[in-house]
Every structure is written in structure tokens, then in C-alpha cells.
N, C-alpha and C positions, 0 to 999 in steps of 0.2 A: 936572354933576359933573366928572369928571376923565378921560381916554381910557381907564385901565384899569377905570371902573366910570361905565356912564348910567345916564340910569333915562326909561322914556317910559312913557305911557297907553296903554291901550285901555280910555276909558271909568272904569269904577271900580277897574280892575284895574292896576296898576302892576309893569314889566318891570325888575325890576332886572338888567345884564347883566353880566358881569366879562370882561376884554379883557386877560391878561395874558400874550401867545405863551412858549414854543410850547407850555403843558399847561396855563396858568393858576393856576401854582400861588400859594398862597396867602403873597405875600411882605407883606414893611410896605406898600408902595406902593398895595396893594390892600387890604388890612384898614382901612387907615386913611379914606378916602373911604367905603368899605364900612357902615364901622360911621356912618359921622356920613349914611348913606343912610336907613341903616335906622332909628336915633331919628326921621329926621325925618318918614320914611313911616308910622312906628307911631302916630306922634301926627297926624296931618293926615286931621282925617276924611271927607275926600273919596276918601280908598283905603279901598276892601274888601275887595283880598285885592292880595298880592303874589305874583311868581312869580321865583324868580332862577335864570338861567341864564346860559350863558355864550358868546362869541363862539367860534370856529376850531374845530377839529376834535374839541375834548372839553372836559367839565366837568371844574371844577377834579381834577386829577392827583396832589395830594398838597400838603403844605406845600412851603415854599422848605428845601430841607436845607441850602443854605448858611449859615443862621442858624441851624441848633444848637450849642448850646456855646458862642452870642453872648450878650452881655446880650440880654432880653425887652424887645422895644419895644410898647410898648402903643396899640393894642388888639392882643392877641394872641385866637390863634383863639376858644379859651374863650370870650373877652366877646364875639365875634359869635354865635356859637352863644346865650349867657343872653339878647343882644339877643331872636335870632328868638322864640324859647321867651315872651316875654314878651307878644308881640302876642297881640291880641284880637279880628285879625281874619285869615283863613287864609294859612297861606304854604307855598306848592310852591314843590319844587325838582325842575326840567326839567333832566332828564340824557340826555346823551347822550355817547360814547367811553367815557370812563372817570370813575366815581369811587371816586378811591381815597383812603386815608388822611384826610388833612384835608381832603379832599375830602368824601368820603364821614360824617362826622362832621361839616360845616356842614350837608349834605341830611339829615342826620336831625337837626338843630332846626329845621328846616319841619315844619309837621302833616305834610304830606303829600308823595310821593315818586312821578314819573311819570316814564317813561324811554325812548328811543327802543330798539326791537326787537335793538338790535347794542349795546348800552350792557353796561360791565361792572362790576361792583361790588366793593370791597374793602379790607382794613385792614392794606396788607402791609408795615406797621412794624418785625414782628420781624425781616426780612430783612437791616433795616440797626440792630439790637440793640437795638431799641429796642419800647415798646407804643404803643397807641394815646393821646395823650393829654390829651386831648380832647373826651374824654368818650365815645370806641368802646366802650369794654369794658363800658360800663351802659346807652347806649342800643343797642348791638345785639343785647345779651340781651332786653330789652322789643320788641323788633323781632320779631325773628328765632326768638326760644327761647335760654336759653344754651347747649345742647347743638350748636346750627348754631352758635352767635356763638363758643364754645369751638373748634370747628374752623375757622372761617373766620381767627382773630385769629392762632393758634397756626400753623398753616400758611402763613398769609399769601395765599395764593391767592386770586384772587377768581373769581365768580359770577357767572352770565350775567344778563340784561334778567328771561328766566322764571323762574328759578330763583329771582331774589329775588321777583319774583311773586310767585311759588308760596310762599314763606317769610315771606311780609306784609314786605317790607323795602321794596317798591316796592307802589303805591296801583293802578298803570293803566302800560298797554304800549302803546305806537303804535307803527305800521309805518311811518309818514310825516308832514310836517308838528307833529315836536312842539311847537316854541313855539303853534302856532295853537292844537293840543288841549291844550295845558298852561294856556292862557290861558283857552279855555273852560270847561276844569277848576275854574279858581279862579272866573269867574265864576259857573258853577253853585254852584260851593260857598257863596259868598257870599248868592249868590238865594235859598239852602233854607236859609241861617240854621244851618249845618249847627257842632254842639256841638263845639268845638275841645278837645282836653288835648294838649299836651306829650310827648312822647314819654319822657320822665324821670319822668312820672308813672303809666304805663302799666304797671303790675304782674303783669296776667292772666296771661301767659307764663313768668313767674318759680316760679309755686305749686308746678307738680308737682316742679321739683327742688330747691325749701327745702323739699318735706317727706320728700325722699330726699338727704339729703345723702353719703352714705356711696357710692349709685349714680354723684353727681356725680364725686365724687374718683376714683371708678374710674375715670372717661369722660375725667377729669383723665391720671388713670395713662397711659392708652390714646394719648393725644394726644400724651404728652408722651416716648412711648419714642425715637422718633427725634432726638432733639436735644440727646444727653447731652451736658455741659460747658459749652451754652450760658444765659445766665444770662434772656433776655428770653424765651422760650418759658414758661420755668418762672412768672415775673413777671407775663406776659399772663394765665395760669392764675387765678394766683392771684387778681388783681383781677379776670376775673370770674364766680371765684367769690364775691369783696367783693360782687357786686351781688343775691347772694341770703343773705347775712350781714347787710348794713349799708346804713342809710337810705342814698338814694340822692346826698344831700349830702356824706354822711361818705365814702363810696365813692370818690367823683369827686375828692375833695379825696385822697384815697388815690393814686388813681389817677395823679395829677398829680405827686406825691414820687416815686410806683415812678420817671415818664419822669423826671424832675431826675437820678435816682440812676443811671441805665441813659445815660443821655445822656452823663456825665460819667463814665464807666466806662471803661474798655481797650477791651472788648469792641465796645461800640456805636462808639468808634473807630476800631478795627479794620476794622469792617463796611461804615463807611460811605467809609475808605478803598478797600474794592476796589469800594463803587461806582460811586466816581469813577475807579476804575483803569480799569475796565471800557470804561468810554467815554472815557479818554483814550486807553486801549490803539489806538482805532481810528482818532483823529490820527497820521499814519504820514510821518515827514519826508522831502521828495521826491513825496511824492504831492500832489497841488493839486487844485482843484476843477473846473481844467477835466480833469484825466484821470477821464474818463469810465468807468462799468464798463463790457465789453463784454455782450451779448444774451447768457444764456447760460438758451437752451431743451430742449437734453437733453444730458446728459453720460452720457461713457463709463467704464465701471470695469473695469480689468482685473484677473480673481482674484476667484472665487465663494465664499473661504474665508472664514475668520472675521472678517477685518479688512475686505475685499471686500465679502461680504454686506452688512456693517454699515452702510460708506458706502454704499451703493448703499438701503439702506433710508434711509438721513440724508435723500438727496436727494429722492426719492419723499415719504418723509414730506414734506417741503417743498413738494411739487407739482412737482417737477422728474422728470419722465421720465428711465431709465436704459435705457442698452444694455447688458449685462453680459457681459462676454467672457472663457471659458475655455480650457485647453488641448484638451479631449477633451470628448464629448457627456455621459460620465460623472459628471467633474466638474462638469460647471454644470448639470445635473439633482440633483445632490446638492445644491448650492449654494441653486436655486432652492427646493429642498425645505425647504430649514432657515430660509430666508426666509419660506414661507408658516407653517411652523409657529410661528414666532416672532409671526407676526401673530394667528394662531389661540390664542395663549395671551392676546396682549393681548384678544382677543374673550372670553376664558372668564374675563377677571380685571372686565370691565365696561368697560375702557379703550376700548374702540375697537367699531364696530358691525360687523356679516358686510357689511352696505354698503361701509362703509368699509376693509374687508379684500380684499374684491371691489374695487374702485376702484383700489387698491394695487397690489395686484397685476398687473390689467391696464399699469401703468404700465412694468413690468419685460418688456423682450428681451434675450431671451439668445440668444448666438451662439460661434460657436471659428472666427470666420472675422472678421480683423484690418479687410479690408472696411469691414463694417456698423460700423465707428465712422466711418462716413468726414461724416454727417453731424452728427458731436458739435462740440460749442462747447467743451466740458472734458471732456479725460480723464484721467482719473486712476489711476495704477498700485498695485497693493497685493499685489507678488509678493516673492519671496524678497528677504530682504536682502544678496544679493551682485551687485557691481558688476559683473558679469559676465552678470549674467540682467537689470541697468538698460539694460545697454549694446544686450542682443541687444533689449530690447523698445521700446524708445525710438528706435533705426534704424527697427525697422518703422512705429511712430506717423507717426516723419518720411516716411514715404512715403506714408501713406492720411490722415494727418488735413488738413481743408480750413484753406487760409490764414484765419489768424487765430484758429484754435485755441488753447485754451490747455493746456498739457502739463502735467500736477504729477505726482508723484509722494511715495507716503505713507510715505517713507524713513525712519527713526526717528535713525540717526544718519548717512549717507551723504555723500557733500561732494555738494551740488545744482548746482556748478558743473562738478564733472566731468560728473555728468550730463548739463546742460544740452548739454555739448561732444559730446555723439552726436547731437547733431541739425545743421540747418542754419538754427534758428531759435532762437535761445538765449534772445533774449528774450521768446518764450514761454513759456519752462519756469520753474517755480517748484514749492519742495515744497510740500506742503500735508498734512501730519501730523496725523493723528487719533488718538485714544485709545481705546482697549480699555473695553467694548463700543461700537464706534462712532457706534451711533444712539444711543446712552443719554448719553455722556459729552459732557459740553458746552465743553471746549477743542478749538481747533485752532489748531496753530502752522504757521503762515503764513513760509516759509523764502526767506530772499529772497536770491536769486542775484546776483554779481557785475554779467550784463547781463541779470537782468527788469527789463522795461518797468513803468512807473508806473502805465498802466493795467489791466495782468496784475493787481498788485496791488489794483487799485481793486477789481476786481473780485473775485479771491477775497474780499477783506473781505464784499463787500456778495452774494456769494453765501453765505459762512458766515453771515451775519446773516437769510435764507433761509428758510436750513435750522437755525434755533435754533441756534446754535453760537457761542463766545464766541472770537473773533479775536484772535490776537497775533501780528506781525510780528518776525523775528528771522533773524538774521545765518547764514551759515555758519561750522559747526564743528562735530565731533564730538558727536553729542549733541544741538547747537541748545542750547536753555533746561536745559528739564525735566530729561532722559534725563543729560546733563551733572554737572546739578547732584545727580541721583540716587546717578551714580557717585561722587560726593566723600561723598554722605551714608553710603555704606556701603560707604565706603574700608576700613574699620575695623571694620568687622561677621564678619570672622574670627578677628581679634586677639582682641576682644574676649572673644569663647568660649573661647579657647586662655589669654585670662588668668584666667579665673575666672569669664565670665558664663555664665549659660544662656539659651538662645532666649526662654525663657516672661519672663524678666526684664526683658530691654531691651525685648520687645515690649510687656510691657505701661506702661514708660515713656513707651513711642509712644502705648497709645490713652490714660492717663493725661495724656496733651499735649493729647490730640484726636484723634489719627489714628483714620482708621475700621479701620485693624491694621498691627501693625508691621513690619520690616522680613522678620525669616523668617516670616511668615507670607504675605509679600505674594510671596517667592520662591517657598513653596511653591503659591501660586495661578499664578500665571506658568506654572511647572515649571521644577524644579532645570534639568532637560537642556538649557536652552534658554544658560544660563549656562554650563556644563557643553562645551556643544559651541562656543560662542566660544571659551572658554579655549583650548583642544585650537586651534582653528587659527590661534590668536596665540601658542604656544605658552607658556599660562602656566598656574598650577596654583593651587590651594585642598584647602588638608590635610583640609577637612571636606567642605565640596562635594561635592570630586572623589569621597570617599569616599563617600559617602549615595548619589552617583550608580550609583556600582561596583559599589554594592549592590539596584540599581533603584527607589530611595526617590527619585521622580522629585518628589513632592508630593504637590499634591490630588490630581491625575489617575490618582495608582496608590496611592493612601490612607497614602502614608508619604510623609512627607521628613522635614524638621524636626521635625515633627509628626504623631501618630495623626490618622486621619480616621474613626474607626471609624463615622459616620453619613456621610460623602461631604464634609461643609461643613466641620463645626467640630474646629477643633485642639484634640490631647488630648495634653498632655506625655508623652514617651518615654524612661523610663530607660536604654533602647539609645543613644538620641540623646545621653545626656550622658555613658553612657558612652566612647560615643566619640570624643567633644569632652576627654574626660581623657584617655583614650588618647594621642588626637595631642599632647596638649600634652607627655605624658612624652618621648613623640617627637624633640620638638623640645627636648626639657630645659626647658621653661615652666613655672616654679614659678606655680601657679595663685594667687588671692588675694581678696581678699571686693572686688567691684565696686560703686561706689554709685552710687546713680541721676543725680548733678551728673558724675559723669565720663561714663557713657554719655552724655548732653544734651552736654557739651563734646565728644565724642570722633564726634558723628556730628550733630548741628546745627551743628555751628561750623564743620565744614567744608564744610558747603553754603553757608553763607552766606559764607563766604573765595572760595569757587566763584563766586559770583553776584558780590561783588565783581569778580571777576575777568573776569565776561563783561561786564560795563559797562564798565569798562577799556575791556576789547578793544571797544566798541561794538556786540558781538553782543545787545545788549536797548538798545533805547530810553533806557529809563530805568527805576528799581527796581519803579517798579508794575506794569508791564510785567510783572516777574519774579513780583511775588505774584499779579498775575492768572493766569500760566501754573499755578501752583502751588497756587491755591485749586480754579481746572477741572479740572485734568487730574491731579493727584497727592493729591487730601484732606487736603491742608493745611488744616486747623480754621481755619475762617473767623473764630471768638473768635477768633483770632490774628493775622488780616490780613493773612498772606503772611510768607515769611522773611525779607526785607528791612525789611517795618514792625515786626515781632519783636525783629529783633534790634536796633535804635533803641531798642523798650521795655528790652532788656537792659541797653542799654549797648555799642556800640562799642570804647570803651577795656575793656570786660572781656572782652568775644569776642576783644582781640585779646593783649591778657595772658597769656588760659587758653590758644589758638593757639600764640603763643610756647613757653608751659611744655611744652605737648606737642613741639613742634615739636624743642625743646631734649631732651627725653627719649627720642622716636622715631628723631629725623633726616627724618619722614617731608615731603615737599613737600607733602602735602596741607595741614599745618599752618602751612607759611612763609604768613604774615599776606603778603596781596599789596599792592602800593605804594599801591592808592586806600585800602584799608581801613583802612591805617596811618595814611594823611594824615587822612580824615576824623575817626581818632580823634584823632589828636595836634589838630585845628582845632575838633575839638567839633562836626563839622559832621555832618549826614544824608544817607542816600545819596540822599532828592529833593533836594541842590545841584548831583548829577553832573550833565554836560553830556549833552544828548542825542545818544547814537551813533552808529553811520554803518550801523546794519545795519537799522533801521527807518525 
């Protein structure tokens, strides 16, 4: 055959292998060999049974996604799956690493499915907008049950070696040696003449909920609360439920329009650009392959507090040992406390075992003695954000951490080159920026200092990749990415009240976009006072703010700000609140006026993304995906959206920069002067992946 697909004996049993590095996923190169494999072994009656598995470190990993939205070269997946389906004599699929997506959908048109003990299984399509299409949605209800196959498709998650076990989705579990017992697998099979169907014919599991259909659609409901606005959740749903509606021909054929329709969407283009963000994000210019990451076997965290605790739980979770260092015995006994509680809740939620809570925990020392970091590789600071308290704790670092340390600090907007200048080792020091709750949230901006070394870098990436975490490298400035572009987005979020909006209206424009909540909703989770007390020592003011503040309507944390809290969570609109959002505007003489939802979108999206233009300019981002992958992890920018930079291309360029102008001209404000690339790109028709890649990544 051809390098990407052999085929050799044992006897009557023939090994088909697929060789397509590094996941094997299923491109033309390999379906096509593949499929002209399989006629010839179905027909040649010297094979009894086949077994197909795959060379390197895993079974096929998914389709090739660089061909969707291509023409369909044929044989596409479909026709290998009808092939397998069609033999009449056994065929296993030997899995091991992973099978996912069309991965996972060639192994079930095998009768049968065996897998090595560490192999994992899955159909995590929806993730990049899309369902399975391929015939997931009908044979993993005949599998599985549709009740498993409805969670597994909709989530996207996949399932261990046992689990599908235990779920009939896998046949037999080895510990070792799977081609050997896969192959005797088939041979037995073949020996006992053993009655072969189709897994597309396999109905048993479908009965109990065609004849509760009413239970399904709840179990439908259930699944589908978390995913509002996105279009392939609901889609996935729906087809398979088709597989307990409609013969299993008409289903598939279904099935097949949903992916066309979802493929060719915004949405699933969106998605599968910040795939690709994702992992270019971590191509970092300046870095090469020989800067090596450095060993990095316990890090130090300084500050037991909420941002403290968090990293310090990141790393652990990872298997990285933590030192934890406070000021007083007080505090990091406090610290430590709200650590173990935090694990004890994932113990009571099922998430996590008292084993595994035990184990954790043992990984955590805590100390108030600068010392015992003296054997860290990485320390990491997460103290007050004044340059004054970087200054005093960054001296000290420089004198107990062991050369070749690596210094960061989790600064949110701070310049990391002053920082780095308290020490006597600058290119050690880099931020390294995490997001609130810090073991939960999966960005971290990677802040790259004038003199860090290439390998500092190297290595925060490939430590944040560790410890689950989605890496982005970025320049110094104010802010960085995120925090930056934040500030432009709700430049205009006082104005707006004082002209005639109310907090309940523009927010829910936000989750109406997708936001998981909008802008004063998100202030009141923070806490007003935190906004409140910047102001005060840059000396600048907010007629509403300052005012809610004055009044101790701190937010969530004291059941008022913007919003009632009268259950602790959820915001209940407050006649106080608007009245004294009229108040101030009589104030100022602000003749109030009816606000439409196109103005708020132009008056607080257009100037983040005037913003982002602007930090590409300045080469403080790589490049624009760079900017939506910051903004999909770390701020709930609606992934249907694919980032502010791929958004506003769906908008239109020349109209972001039109509506910019018009305000810009009405306000005077700077947030609105359209800045020189965004104007160029529009006047050139061009996108912001033509900018050139910048000097801060």
C-alpha cells in the first residue's frame, strides 16, 4: 500500500495500520489508500477478520479540519465507515491514545471496539461549531444509549478506556500488548463464526426513550442550558434525537445537511478560528527550538489570597509542588484554609476523590520566611498592585532565589520592565498574568519584558501548558491585551447612563451578544470600591460610581451596587439606581434620550476593537488572533463570535470605522479617533491577519 496505510497477515487475520503523524488524523492522503484497502480485503477470501489500528502515539485524533469548508474529495469519511459496515467477516478497531471525532466514528463501523487501558474516547465536534458527521450522532446512541451519547456529543468531552467499557462502546480492555490481543480478538472471533450486525442496525438501546419521548427532550433541555446562543449544541441535540424519530438511513442523511449547514456558518468559523489561534498563539517570534524550557519542579507563590491561593492551586493541580509564602502565620493559615475548602467542595460535587484531595494538599508549604523559596525554579508574586510593594518584594526574591530562577510576577497592568529593574537579573523576570478564579480560568498572559531571555519564555509557555492553561505572549503597556482593551470597552459606560441608558439595558445587549454578563454586572462582581479607590489615587472621578460607592453599594459583596442582590448572586434592578443615574444627569444638565441597542454595540464594541487595532500597531500582540484567543479565555467573549478581531472583519472594517468617526466627531473623545492601521485596513479592504507580526511576542 502506501506509507500512510499497510496492511500485513497474521494468518487469516489482516492488520490494517494508518501512519498519518502526529494524530493520524483522517486527511485525503489516508482515506483514499484506506478505502481501495478495504474493497480489496472485503473481497479476498483468504481474510477472516480484519483489525485496523494505527501507528505513533494514538488512534486516529479526528478528521483533517484543514479541509472544511473545502470541496469534498472523495472517499470522504462516510464511504469508509459504509465500506467497513458492509464486510462479512469481523472487523476490530484497536485503539489506543485517543479516539476522537472521525476518529471515533471510523471505530464504530467495526463490529467491534478494543482499546488499550489509557485510551480515551470522544465526539468533540461541537467545540469547533460543528456535530459529528459521520454518522456519531446514530451510531453512538445504538452504542452507548442516547442518554450517554446526548451528553457525550453536546459536551464534547470524552471518556476513559472503562467508561466506554462499562457503556458497551468498547468490546475488551487491555493493559498491554494491544495489537497482539486485538489480533487474537479477531481471530477468535472468526474461529466461533461469531453472528456479526452493523452497529447501525443495533436498535436495543434506542426502545426505552422512543417510548418516552417527552423524558428525552427534558434530558435535551438539561444538556442544553449551558450553551445559550450557540447554534451546534442545540443541532447535535436535535439529530440525536432523529436517531429515535427516523429510520436510521433518513437520520444519517440528516445528519450530514445539519454538518454542511453548521460548517458553512459564522459560527463554526469563528470556532475553529480560535482553534487555530490557540496553537499559533504559542509560536512566539524570537523564541526557537533550541531555547529550551528550563526544569521547573516547585514554584514559589507569594500571597495566600485570592489570586495566591488560586495559582498556587493551578500548579499543584498540574502536579507541580508549591511553596506558599505569606506575611504573618495568620494569613497563610487563612490562605491555606480556603485552599483545602475549595478542594473539599470539589470532593462533595464528585469532581475530585478525598485521595486526591489528600495528595493535593500534601503538595502545599507554606511559610512567611522569604528563605524557603530559596529552592524554587518559579516564583511568582500576587501582592498588592503598587509598584512600591513590587519593588520591596522583588529586592528580596533577588537575594534568596537560586540562579536561574525564574521571577514573574501576576501584575494586571504594571510596566514588567520597571519591575524587572529591582532586580539584578532582568532577564529573568517576566509577568505571567492570570485571571480570576485562577485555577478555574484558562488564560494566561505571558508579558514579555524588554530584557527576558527566550528561554524564560520558553518555559512559562510550556509550564502554562502543565498546568491547563491557554498561553499568550504580549508586550508591555498598561493593561497588556485584555485589562487594556477592557478599559476602551467601557470608556463610555458612564456616558451612556447619564444619556438615557440603564445598567439592565446595555447589559443585557451584552448577554444578548453572548456575554456570560454584561458590563455593570461584571463591575458589580469585582466590587465597585476596587474601581472606586483607583480613581481617588489618579485623581479622577465618575458621577455614578463614585456615588453608589459613597453610599457603600460596593456590589455583590455588600448586596447593592448597580444592582439588588437580594439572593447574594443574581442582579434585581433598582429604582434607586436609576434614580440616581437621572439625578446626576440633571446635574450635569444631560438632557437624557431613548438609547438603541446599535448605539450601545458602536459606543462600547467599537472601541475595543479601535483599541486592539491599536496594540498591534504598537506590536504589543503578535498578531489579531493572539487578541481573540486573550479574549475568548480570559474575558467570555462568545466563542459563536471568535474574538473581537475576527468579529469585527464579520462587521465590516469600513463600518467600524465610519460609526468610530461619527462618534469621534460628536464626542471629541480619543477613544473614537479610528487609529492609523484600522483606517488603512479599511480603506485596502484588508484583515487584520495581514498585519505584520509585532515585536512584543
Amino acid at each position: 500500500m502506501t506509507q500512510s496505510v499497510t496492511v500485513t497477515r497474521n494468518g487469516g487475520v489482516a492488520i490494517v495500520t494508518l501512519d498519518n503523524p502526529p494524530v493520524n488524523a483522517m486527511s485525503f492522503h489516508v482515506r483514499e489508500p484506506l478505502q481501495k484497502a478495504l474493497l480489496k480485503l472485503r473481497d479476498d477470501d483468504s481474510v477472516e477478520a480484519l483489525v485496523l489500528t494505527c501507528a505513533g502515539r494514538t488512534f486516529v485524533a479526528g478528521a483533517d479540519i484543514t479541509e472544511f469548508g473545502k470541496p469534498v474529495q472523495r472517499p470522504h469519511l462516510p464511504d469508509l465507515i459504509e465500506t467497513l459496515e458492509t464486510f462479512e467477516k469481523p472487523t476490530v478497531a484497536a485503539i489506543h491514545g485517543t479516539a476522537l471525532g472521525g476518529g471515533l466514528e471510523l471505530a464504530m463501523g467495526c463490529h467491534f471496539r478494543v482499546a488499550d487501558r489509557g485510551a480515551k474516547f470522544g465526539l468533540p465536534e461541537v467545540k469547533l461549531g460543528l456535530l459529528p458527521g459521520a454518522g456519531g450522532t446514530q451510531r453512538l446512541p445504538r452504542l452507548v444509549g442516547p442518554s450517554k451519547a446526548l451528553k457525550m456529543i453536546v459536551s464534547g468531552n470524552p471518556i476513559s478506556a472503562a467508561e466506554a467499557h462499562k457503556d458497551g462502546l468498547v468490546d475488551a480492555v487491555f493493559d498491554s500488548d494491544l495489537l497482539a490481543n486485538a489480533i487474537d480478538f479477531a481471530h477468535d472471533l472468526a474461529a466461533r463464526g461469531t453472528i456479526l450486525a452493523p452497529v447501525s442496525v443495533r436498535d436495543e438501546k434506542l426502545a426505552a426513550a422512543r417510548a418516552d419521548l417527552a423524558g428525552f427532550d427534558a434530558e435535551i433541555a438539561e444538556a442544553l442550558k449551558k450553551s445559550r446562543g450557540l447554534d451546534a449544541p442545540a443541532t447535535c441535540a436535535r439529530s440525536v434525537r432523529n436517531a429515535l424519530t427516523m429510520g436510521f438511513g433518513e437520520a444519517l442523511a440528516t445528519e450530514r445537511n445539519y454538518f454542511f449547514e453548521l460548517v458553512l456558518g459564522d459560527q463554526s468559523r469563528a470556532q475553529r478560528h480560535l482553534f487555530f489561534a490557540e496553537r499559533e498563539a504559542a509560536k512566539v517570534p524570537g523564541v526557537g527550538k533550541g531555547d529550551r524550557p528550563r526544569k521547573i519542579a516547585r514554584v514559589g507563590v507569594i500571597g495566600a489570597g485570592t489570586m495566591g491561593g488560586g495559582i498556587s492551586m493551578s500548579f499543584v493541580n498540574g502536579g507541580i509542588p508549591v511553596t506558599l509564602l505569606e506575611m504573618t502565620d495568620e494569613a497563610l493559615q487563612r490562605g491555606l484554609g480556603v485552599i483545602a475548602k475549595n478542594y473539599a467542595i470539589s470532593v462533595s460535587r464528585g469532581s475530585l476523590t478525598e485521595e486526591a484531595k489528600t495528595k493535593r494538599l500534601a503538595m502545599f508549604t507554606g511559610t512567611t520566611d522569604y528563605a524557603d523559596l530559596a529552592d524554587c525554579d518559579l516564583i511568582i508574586e500576587a501582592v498588592f498592585e503598587e509598584m512600591a510593594v513590587k519593588k520591596e518584594v522583588f529586592g528580596k526574591l533577588d537575594a534568596v532565589a537560586k540562579p536561574g530562577a525564574i521571577l514573574a510576577s501576576n501584575t494586571s497592568y504594571l510596566d514588567v520592565n520597571e519591575i524587572a529593574a529591582f532586580t539584578a537579573r532582568p532577564s529573568d523576570v517576566l509577568g505571567m498574568h492570570f485571571f480570576s478564579p485562577a485555577n478555574v480560568m484558562k488564560l494566561l498572559e505571558i508579558v514579555r519584558g524588554e530584557k527576558t531571555a527566550p528561554d524564560v519564555l520558553a518555559t512559562a509557555i510550556a509550564v502554562a501548558k502543565t498546568i491547563g492553561k491557554v498561553p499568550v505572549v504580549v508586550g508591555v503597556c498598561h493593561g497588556f491585551v485584555g485589562n487594556r482593551m477592557l478599559g476602551a470597552r467601557g470608556a463610555e459606560a458612564e456616558d451612556l447612563l447619564l444619556e438615557g441608558a440603564t445598567p439592565a439595558q446595555v447589559d443585557k445587549v451584552f448577554t444578548d451578544f453572548g456575554w456570560p454578563m454584561g458590563t455593570y454586572q461584571m463591575w458589580d462582581l469585582a466590587g465597585l470600591d476596587i474601581g472606586w479607590r483607583t480613581r481617588k489615587s489618579l485623581g479622577k472621578t465618575a458621577a455614578i460610581g463614585d456615588a453608589l460607592c459613597e453610599q457603600g453599594r460596593f456590589g455583590q459583596k455588600t448586596g447593592k451596587g448597580f444592582y439588588l442582590y437580594p439572593d447574594g448572586r443574581t442582579p434585581v434592578t433598582d429604582p434607586e439606581v436609576e434614580a440616581l443615574i437621572e439625578a446626576k444627569a440633571r446635574e450635569k444638565g444631560v438632557n437624557r434620550r431613548t438609547i438603541s441597542t446599535d448605539e450601545i454595540m458602536e459606543r462600547t464594541m467599537y472601541p475595543m476593537i479601535n483599541e486592539g487595532a491599536r496594540i498591534l500597531e504598537e506590536g504589543i500582540a503578535a498578531r489579531s488572533s493572539d487578541i481573540d484567543t486573550v479574549w475568548a479565555n480570559g474575558y467570555g467573549f462568545p466563542v459563536g463570535q471568535g474574538g473581537p478581531m475576527f468579529w469585527a472583519e464579520l462587521v465590516g472594517l469600513p463600518k467600524i470605522v465610519e460609526r468610530l468617526e461619527y462618534w469621534h466627531g460628536r464626542t471629541g473623545k480619543e477613544v473614537y479617533n479610528p487609529s492609523t492601521l484600522l483606517r488603512q485596513l479599511a480603506e485596502n479592504g484588508a484583515g487584520f491577519s495581514s498585519t505584520a507580526k509585532g515585536k512584543a511576542a
